[in-house]
C-alpha positions in Angstrom: 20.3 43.9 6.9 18.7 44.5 3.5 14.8 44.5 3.4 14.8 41.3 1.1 16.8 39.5 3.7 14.7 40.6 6.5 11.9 39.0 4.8 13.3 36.2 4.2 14.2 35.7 8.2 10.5 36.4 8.9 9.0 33.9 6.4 11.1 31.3 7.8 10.3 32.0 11.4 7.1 31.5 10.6 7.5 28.1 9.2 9.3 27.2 12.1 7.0 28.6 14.7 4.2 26.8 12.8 6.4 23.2 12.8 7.0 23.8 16.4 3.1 23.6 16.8 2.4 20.9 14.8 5.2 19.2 16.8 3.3 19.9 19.9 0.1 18.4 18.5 1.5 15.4 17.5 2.9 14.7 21.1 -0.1 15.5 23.0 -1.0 11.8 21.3 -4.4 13.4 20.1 -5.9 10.2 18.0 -6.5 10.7 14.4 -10.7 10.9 13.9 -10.9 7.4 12.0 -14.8 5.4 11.6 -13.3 1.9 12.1 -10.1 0.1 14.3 -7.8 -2.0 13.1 -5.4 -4.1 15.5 -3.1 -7.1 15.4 -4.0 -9.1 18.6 -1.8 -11.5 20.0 -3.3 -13.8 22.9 -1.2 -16.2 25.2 -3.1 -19.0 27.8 -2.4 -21.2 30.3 -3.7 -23.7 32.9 -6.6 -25.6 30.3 -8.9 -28.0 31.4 -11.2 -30.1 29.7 -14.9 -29.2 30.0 -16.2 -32.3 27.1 -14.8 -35.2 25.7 -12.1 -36.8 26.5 -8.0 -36.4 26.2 -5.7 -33.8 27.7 -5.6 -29.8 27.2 -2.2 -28.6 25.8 -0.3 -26.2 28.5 -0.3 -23.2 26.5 -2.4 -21.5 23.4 -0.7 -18.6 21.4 -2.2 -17.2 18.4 -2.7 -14.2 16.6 -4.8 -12.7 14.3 -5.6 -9.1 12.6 -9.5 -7.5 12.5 -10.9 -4.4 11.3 -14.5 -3.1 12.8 -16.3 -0.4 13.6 -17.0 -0.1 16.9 -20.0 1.8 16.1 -21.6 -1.7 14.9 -22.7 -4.7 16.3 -21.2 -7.9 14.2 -22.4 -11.9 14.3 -20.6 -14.8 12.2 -18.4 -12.0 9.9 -15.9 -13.1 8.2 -14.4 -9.9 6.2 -12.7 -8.2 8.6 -10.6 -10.5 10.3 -7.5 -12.8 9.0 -6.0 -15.7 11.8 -2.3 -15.5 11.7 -1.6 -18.3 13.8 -3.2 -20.6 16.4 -0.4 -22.8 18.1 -0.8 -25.7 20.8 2.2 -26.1 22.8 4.1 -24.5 20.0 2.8 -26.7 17.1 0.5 -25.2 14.6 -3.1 -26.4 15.0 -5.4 -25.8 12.0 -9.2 -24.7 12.3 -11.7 -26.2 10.1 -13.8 -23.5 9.4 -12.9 -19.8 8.4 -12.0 -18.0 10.9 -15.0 -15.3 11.8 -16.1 -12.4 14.6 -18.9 -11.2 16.6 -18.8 -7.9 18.6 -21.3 -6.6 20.7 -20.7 -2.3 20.6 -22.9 -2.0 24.1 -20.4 -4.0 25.7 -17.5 -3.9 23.8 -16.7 -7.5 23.7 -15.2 -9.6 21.0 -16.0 -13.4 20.2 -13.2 -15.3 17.1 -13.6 -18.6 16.7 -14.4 -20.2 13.6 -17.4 -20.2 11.6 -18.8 -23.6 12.5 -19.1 -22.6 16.2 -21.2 -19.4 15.1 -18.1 -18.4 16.7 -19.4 -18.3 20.4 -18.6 -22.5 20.9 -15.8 -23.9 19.3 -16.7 -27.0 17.0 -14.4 -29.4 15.3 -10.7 -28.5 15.3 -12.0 -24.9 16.6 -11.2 -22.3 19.1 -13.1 -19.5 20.4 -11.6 -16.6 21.7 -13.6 -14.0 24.2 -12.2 -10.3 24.9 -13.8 -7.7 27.5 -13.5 -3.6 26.4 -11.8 -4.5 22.7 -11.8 -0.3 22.3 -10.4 0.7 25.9 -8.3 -1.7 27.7 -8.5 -4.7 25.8 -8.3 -7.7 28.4 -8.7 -11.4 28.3 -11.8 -13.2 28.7 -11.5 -16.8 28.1 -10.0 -19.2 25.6 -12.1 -22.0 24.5 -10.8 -25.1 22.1 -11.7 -28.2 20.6 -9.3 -30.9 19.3 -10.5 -33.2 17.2 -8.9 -36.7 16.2 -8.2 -36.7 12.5 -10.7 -39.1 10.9 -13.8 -38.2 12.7 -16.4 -37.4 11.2 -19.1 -35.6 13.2 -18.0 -33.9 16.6 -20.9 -34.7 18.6 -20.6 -38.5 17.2 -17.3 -39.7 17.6 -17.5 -43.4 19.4 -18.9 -44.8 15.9 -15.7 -43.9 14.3 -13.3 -45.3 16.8 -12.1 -41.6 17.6 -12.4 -39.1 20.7 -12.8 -35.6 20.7 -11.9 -32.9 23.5 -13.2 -28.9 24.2 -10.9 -27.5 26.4 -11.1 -24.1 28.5 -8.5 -21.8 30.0 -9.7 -18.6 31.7 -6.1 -17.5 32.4 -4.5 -15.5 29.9 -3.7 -12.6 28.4 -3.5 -10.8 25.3 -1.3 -7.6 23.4 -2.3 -5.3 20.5 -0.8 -3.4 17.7 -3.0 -0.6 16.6 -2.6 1.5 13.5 -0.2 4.4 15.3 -3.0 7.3 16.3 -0.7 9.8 15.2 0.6 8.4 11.8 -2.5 9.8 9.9 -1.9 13.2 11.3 1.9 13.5 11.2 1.1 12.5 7.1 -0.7 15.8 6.7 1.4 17.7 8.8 4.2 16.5 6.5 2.2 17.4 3.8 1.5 20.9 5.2 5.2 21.6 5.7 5.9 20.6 2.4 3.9 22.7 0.9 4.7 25.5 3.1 7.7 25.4 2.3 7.2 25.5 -1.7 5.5 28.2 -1.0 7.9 30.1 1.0 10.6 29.1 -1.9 8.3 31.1 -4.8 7.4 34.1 -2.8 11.3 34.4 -2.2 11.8 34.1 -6.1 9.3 36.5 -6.7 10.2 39.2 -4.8 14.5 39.0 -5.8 13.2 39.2 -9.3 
């Protein structure tokens, strides 16, 4: 084997040994440094019953809604950040009057939605209002809180002059699933990028030394 061959093996053992290491990064599932989170969360719940008012709870909640915090920070009544999706009762959609907004405590690591009106810690009007335990960690379920409000009402805390009825409604058994940003997308991008160029580079320094 010719001396120009011979470095032309070596260079490309390199790149592989170095892509056999960046492969073994990227499965040790170390997370990509990042300042804020960003999740779909999807929350499912049963077994309702009413805590005010008056009518009957619907037998399941499902909703969904994507948020992007720092967990760093402590939040109250934000509502950049966070986008509701859905919010379904018994499988028929059920609309919120107010935006949709978050609070987060970063000492405990809890999460309040619910929309605006509530503050979002008690749901008011067509509202709901959403708890979850250790939102960085294990996200778990909390509680599901929500109000229905007959259409043509106009105060929730005044209904009977209006000839309507209003409900608040609370489950404590659910549960709930999320779809984080992949931890290892960022870094398999720059180890991409690194074998790229690696690569190029490999490609000139051949070039260069058959001319």
């Amino acid at each position: 084997m010719g001396w120009k061959a011979a470095l032309r093996v070596e260079l490309l053992m390199r790149v592989r040994h170095l892509a056999l290491a960046l492969s073994f990064v990227l499965a040790s599932g170390l997370p990509a440094v990042a300042a804020t989170i960003s999740e779909v969360i999807n929350f499912d719940a049963t077994n309702f019953f009413r805590i005010a008012g008056t009518g009957t709870p619907a037998g399941e909640a499902t909703g969904s809604f994507s948020i992007t915090l720092d967990p760093a920070l402590n939040y109250f009544s934000q509502t950049s950040g966070i986008t509701l999706n859905s919010f379904r009762l018994d499988g028929a959609d059920f609309a919120i009057d107010s935006p949709i907004s978050f609070s987060y405590n970063s000492l405990t690591d809890t999460l309040v939605v619910g929309g605006l009106a509530g503050g979002p810690l008690f749901p008011l009007g067509n509202d709901l209002a959403l708890g979850i335990g250790d939102l960085t960690n294990d996200p778990r379920f909390i509680a599901l809180a929500y109000s229905d409000l007959v259409p043509g009402n106009k105060s929730f805390f005044n209904t009977e002059s209006f000839g309507g009825s209003y409900g608040v409604f609370l489950s404590v058994n659910g549960c709930i699933s999320t779809v984080p940003l992949p931890d290892s997308l960022p870094l398999f991008a720059s180890a991409l990028g690194l074998l790229m160029y690696l690569g190029w580079r490999m490609k000139r320094h051949q070039s260069a030394v058959l001319m």
